[in-house]
N, C-alpha and C positions, 0 to 999 in steps of 0.2 A: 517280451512278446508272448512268451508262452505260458503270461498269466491272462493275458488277453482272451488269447485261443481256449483258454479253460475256462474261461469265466462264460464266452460266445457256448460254447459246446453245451455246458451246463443250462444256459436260457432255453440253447432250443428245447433239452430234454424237456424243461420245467413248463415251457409255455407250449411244447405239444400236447404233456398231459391236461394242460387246463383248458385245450382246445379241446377235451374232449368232455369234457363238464360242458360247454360253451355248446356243443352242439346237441348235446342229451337235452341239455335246458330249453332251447329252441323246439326243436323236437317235440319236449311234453308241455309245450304252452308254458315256461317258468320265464319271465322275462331277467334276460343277464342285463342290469345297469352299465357295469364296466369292468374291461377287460385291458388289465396292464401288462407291457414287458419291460418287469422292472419292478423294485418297490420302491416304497418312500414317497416325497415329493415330486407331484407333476411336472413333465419338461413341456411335452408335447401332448395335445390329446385332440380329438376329432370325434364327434357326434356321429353317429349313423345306424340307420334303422333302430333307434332307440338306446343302441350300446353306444356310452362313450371311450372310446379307446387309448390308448393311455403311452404312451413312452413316459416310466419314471427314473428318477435319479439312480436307484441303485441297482446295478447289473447282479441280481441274487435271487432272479428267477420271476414271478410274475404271478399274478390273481385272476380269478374270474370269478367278479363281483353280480351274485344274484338275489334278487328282491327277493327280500324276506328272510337269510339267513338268520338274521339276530333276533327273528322275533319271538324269542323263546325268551329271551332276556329282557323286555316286554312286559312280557306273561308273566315273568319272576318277579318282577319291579311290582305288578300289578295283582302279586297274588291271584293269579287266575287257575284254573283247575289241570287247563290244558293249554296248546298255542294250537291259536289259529290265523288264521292267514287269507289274502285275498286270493281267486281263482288261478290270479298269473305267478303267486309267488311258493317261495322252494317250499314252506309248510301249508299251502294252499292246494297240493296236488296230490293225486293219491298215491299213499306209500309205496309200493313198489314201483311207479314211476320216480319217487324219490331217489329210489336204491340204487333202480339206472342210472340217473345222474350221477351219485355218485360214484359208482361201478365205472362208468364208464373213462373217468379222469386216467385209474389206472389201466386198463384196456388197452387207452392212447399209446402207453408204454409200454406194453404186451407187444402191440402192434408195431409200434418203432420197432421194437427188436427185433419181432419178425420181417419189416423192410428191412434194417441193418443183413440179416441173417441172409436173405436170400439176393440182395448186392454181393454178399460177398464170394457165396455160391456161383454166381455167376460172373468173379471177377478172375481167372487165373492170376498164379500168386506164387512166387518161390521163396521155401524159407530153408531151414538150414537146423537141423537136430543133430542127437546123437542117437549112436544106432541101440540096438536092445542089448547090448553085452555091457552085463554090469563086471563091478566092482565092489567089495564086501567096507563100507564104508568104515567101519574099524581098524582095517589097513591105511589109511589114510588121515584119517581124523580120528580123535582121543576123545575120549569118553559115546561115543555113537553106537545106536543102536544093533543089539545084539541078536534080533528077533531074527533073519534073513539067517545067520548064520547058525545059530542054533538047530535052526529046522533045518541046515546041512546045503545051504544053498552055498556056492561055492566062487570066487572072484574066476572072469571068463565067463561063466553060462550063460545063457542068453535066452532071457524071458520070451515065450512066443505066444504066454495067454495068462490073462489074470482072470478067474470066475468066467472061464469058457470065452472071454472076449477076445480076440488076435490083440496083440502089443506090437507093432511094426516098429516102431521106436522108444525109444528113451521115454520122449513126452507121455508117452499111452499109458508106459507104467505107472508115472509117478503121479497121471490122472485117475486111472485104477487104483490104486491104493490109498488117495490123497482123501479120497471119499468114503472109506471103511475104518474107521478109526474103532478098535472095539470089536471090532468083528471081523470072523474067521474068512479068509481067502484063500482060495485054490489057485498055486501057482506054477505053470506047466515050463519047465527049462530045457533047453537041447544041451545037451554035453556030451563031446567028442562022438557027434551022430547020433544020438540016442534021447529020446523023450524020457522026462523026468518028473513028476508030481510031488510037489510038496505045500501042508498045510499051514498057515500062521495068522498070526492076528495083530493087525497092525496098533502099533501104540499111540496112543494122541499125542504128537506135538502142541505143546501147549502155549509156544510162541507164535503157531502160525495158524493154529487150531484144524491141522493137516495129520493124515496117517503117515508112519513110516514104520520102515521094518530098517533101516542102518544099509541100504545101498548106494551107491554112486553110478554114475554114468560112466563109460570108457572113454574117455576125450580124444582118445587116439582116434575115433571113430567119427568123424563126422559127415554126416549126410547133407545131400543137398534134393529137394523133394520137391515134386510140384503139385499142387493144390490140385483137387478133383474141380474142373469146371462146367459146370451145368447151364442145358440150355431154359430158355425162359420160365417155363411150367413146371419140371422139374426141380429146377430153382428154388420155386415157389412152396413146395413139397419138403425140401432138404432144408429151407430157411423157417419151416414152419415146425420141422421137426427139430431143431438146433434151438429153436427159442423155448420149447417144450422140456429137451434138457435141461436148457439154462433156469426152467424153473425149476424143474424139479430139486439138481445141483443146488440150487440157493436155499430151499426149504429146508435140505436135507443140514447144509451148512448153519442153516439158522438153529437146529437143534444141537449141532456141536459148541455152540455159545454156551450153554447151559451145562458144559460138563469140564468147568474151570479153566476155561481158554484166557489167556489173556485180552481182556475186554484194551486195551492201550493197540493193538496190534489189529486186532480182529475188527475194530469198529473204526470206518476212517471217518472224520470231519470235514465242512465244506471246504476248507483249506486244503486236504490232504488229493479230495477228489480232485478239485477246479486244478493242482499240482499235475498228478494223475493223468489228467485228460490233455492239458498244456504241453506236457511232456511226451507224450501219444504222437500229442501231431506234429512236432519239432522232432524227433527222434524216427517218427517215420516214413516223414517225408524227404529226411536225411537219407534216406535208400535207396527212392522214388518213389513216385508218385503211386502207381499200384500200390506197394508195400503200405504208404502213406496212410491210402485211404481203406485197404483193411485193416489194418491196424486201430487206425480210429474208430470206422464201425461195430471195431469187432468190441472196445470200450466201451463204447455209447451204448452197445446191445447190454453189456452185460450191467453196466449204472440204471439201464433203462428197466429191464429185469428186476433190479432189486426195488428201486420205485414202485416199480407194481405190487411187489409183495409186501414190500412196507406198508403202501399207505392199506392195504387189504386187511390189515390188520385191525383186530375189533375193539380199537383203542379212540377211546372219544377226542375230536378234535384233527384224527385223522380220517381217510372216506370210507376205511372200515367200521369206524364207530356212526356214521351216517346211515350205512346200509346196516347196520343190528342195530338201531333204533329204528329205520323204517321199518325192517322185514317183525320185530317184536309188534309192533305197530296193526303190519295188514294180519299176522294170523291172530293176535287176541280182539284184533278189529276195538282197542283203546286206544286213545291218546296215550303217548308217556307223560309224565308229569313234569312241567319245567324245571321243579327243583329236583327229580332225577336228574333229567338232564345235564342241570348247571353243577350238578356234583360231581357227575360223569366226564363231564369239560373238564373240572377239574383236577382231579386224576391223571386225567389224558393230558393236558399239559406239564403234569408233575412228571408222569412218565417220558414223556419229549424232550421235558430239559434235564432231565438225568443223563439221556443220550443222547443229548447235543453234548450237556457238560464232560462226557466220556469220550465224543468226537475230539472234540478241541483239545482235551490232554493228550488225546494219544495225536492230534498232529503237533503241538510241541514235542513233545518228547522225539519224534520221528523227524520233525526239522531241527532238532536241537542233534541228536544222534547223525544226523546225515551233515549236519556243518561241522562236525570233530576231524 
């Protein structure tokens, strides 16, 4: 069941983003052919206002099919100088209306996460942490890092700010520091009544591609917390600013790839995700129903999140390689040439299936390690 619910969760993400292609298209006069949920072979499909709509065989996400994509391939076959297109179709309109279109696929997922974000804002919610008094994790586990203790932090004290931000919990810490990997942090500890400042620099974990300085949690300690609940508008506000982190967080994470994380760990595949999300909502609705449905939200924001970044990316064949080939387009006011183009495709495929092929190893290896 709970590959069903991951497989369900994963479509809407896939086919909201393409509902947003679907209405940019509309919008600039691009006519959309067909619009599937689903790939592969047709089950069900229905004609309307021009789009044929599509239920197909395989539940792995969905298309929005618009006249004229491939007509660069055309132009290739035909040796022609540049691609051209009729008024209604995607290389028929003017580039920065192009870029929209494509822009706006990810947007959809920008926007999901900020509906996710401000549902949850407005959802009261009790979870269950531990409190801010650490543990010097070398007391406890062998071989762990030394950094925390070095700089004199001590098992007992009780973190109350990491770079001037309040730490109320456990969690706050090891979000504070999970995103400084490399870099210097100011960390403020009470001990036996008295304010304490100490400086360090957390080290990359390279399994998780997370900073740590060698602390632990108090487990003796646990808290039972209730969510701040917001009403409508302010909701709106708090869910718009939480999606705003969640970019930021994800960019910032997407540059710790680059500094020898493990790619098996770091990069999940569509196996690991559809697990992920299936597991989300069987584990959370194990709680209730509240708990259920933050929990899931709070998933879908953060899958939804990286979608946007991803596909933003100025990599051909994804919609950031759409919008740097329009916006190259309206400011030298040239055509690009289709065999750029089709070389660029090329590449951009090369690079896609190198991280699929790194998705997929690293979910074996994680369902081969999780069935030991």
């Amino acid at each position: 069941m709970k590959w069903i619910l991951g497989l369900l969760s994963l479509i809407v993400l896939i086919v909201f983003h393409e509902l947003g292609h679907f209405f940019a298209a509309r919008l600039f006069g691009v006519k959309v052919e067909t619009f599937s949920v689903g790939m592969g072979p047709v089950l069900l499909h229905k004609r309307l206002r021009g789009t044929d709509w599509r239920i197909s065989a395989f539940p792995i996400g969905g298309y929005c099919g618009m006249k004229g994509e491939n007509d660069f391939r055309e132009a290739l076959e035909k040796n022609l100088p540049c691609v051209t297109g009729e008024a209604d179709s995607l290389y028929g309109v003017n580039p920065l209306k192009r870029a929209a279109i494509g822009f706006a696929g990810p947007l959809f997922n920008f926007i999901f996460a900020f509906l996710c974000y401000t549902v949850i804002s407005m959802t009261g919610y009790t979870y269950y942490t531990y409190s801010n008094r650490i543990i010097l994790a070398p007391e406890i586990y062998e071989n762990s890092s030394m950094i925390a203790k070095d700089a004199g932090i001590m098992s007992g004290d009780v973190i109350i700010s990491v770079n001037g931000r309040s730490t109320e919990d456990f969690s706050d810490i090891l979000q504070a520091v999970a995103v400084s990997p490399g870099k210097k942090i100011t960390v403020r500890v009470l001990r036996d009544g008295h304010q304490m400042i100490f400086e360090m620099t957390p080290e990359l974990d390279k399994e998780t591609g997370t900073g740590k300085i060698g602390i632990a949690a108090d487990t003796t300690q646990i808290l039972q917390k209730q969510a701040d609940t917001y009403s409508f508008f302010p909701a709106l506000a708090h869910g718009l600013k939480e999606a705003c982190g969640a970019v930021a967080l994800t960019i910032r994470s997407i540059g710790i790839l680059f500094k020898g994380v493990n790619l098996d760990n770091a990069i999940s595949g569509p196996v690991r995700v559809t697990d992920m999300l299936g597991s989300s909502i069987k584990d959370g609705f194990s709680e209730g129903a509240r708990q259920g449905i933050v929990g899931v939200l709070e998933l879908m924001a953060v899958i939804s999140i990286s979608l946007f970044i991803m596909n933003l990316l100025p990599i051909p064949v994804l919609d950031g390689g759409l919008i740097l080939i329009a916006l190259i387009e309206a400011v030298t006011r040239k055509k690009v040439s289709p065999k750029v183009m089709y070389y660029a495709q090329f590449v951009g495929i090369a690079l896609i299936a190198v991280l699929f092929i790194i998705g997929v190893k690293g979910d074996i290896l994680f369902f081969l390690k999780k069935g030991k």
